[in-house]
N, C-alpha and C positions, 0 to 999 in steps of 0.2 A: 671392322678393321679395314683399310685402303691401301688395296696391293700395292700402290704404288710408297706408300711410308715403307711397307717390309720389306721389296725391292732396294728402295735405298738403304737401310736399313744395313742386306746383304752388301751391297756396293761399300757401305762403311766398313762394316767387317775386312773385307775382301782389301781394301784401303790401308785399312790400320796393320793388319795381317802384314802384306807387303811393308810398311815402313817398319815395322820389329826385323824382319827378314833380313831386311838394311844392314839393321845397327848388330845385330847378330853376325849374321857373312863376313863385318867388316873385321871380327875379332879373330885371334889366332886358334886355333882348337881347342889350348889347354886355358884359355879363358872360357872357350864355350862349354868346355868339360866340367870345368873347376866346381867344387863341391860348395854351393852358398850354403846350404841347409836349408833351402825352401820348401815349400810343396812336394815340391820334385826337385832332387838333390842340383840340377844344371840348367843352364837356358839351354842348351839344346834339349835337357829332358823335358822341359818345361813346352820349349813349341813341339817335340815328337807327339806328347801330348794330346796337344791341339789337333796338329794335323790329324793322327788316329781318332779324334771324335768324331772331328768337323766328316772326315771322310763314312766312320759310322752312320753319321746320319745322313748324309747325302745318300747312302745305299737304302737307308729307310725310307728316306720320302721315296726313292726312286722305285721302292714294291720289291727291291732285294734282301734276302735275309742275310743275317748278319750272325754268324757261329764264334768266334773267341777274337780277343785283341790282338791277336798273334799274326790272324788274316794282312793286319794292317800296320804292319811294322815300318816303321819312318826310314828313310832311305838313311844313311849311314853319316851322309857330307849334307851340310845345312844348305851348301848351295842345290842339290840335287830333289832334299825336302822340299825349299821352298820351290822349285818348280812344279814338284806335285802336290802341292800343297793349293799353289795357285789356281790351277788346272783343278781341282776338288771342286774350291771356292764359285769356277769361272763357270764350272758345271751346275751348282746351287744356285747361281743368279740365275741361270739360264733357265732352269727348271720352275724358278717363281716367276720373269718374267713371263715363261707358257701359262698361268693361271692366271683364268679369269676369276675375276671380283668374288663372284658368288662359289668360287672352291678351297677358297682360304678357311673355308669355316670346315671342310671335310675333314672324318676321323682317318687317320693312320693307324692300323694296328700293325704291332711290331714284339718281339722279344726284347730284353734286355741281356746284357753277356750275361748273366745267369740262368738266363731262361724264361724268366719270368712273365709272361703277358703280361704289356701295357698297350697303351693307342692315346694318342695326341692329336689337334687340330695339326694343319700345315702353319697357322700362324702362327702357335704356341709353340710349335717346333723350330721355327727362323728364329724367334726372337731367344729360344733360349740359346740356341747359337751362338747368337749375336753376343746377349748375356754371358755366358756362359767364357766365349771368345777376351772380351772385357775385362774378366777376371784374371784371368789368367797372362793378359798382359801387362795389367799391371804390377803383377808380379815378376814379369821381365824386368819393366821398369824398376822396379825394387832392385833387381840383381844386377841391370848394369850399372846403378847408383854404386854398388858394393864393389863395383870393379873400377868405380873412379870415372864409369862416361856418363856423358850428359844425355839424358833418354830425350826422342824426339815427342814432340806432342802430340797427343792420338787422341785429343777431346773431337767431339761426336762437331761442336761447333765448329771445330778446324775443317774438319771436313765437309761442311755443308760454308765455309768462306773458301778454302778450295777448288770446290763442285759449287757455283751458286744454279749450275742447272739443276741438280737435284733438290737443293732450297727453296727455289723458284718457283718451277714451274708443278712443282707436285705437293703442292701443301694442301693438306685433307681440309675439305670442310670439316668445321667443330659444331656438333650440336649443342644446344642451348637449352 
């Protein structure tokens, strides 16, 4: 795997993150509250979410443990989340830009909120972020469809036309 694809990778995240954050903020509270029936019954429940994962696992790669979801409760006003949301994110790129090539392959061991011992690579761990991150916004997207706005684009290609420095100048050799 080449740090630099999961590096941007996080910068995509980190990207798309921020323009959900957008179109969320831009809404009155009792939109952001309103009950879709999705996954999680609101977009703000939808990105607290988020933020409480993304920030679980930043404390995991980072060699902190991590004891109940409660630790990580979303700030209250979405404009306030996404500040510390961002700040999470701004922390996760920073901690994969510090890794060199050859420690993306290193095991993390960690609990799960129940307890449970697991352990991941650092790569396996970005990408399901990233993964992980994807998911769950297009289910924003779903929910602001239901409220009548136009969801902005958050395809991976958007942002590598964008960003063509990250398009550019860091495209992995492919083996053959």
């Amino acid at each position: 795997m080449h740090a630099n694809v999961l590096v941007t990778h996080l910068r995509y995240h980190r990207w798309a993150t921020g323009q959900v954050l957008k179109q969320v903020q831009e809404l009155d509270a009792e939109r952001q509250m309103r009950n879709l029936q999705g996954s999680f019954a609101s977009l703000y429940d939808t990105v607290a979410h988020l933020f409480q994962a993304d920030s679980i696992w930043l404390d995991r790669l980072e060699g902190k443990p991590v004891r109940s979801r409660e630790e990580y409760a979303a700030p209250g006003c979405t404009y306030d989340l996404g500040e510390a949301w961002l700040q999470v994110l701004d922390r996760m790129t920073h901690l994969a830009e510090g890794l060199g090539e050859d420690q993306w392959d290193n095991v993390i061991s960690y609990k799960l909120l129940s307890g449970t011992p697991s352990e991941n690579s650092y790569w396996q761990i970005i990408l399901h972020v990233v993964n992980h991150g994807t998911h769950h916004r297009g289910q924003v997207t779903h929910m602001l469809r239901q409220l009548g706005e136009k969801p902005l684009s958050l395809d991976l290609i958007g942002f590598y036309r964008a960003h063509p420095q990250y398009a550019e100048a860091h495209s992995p050799q492919l083996q053959s």
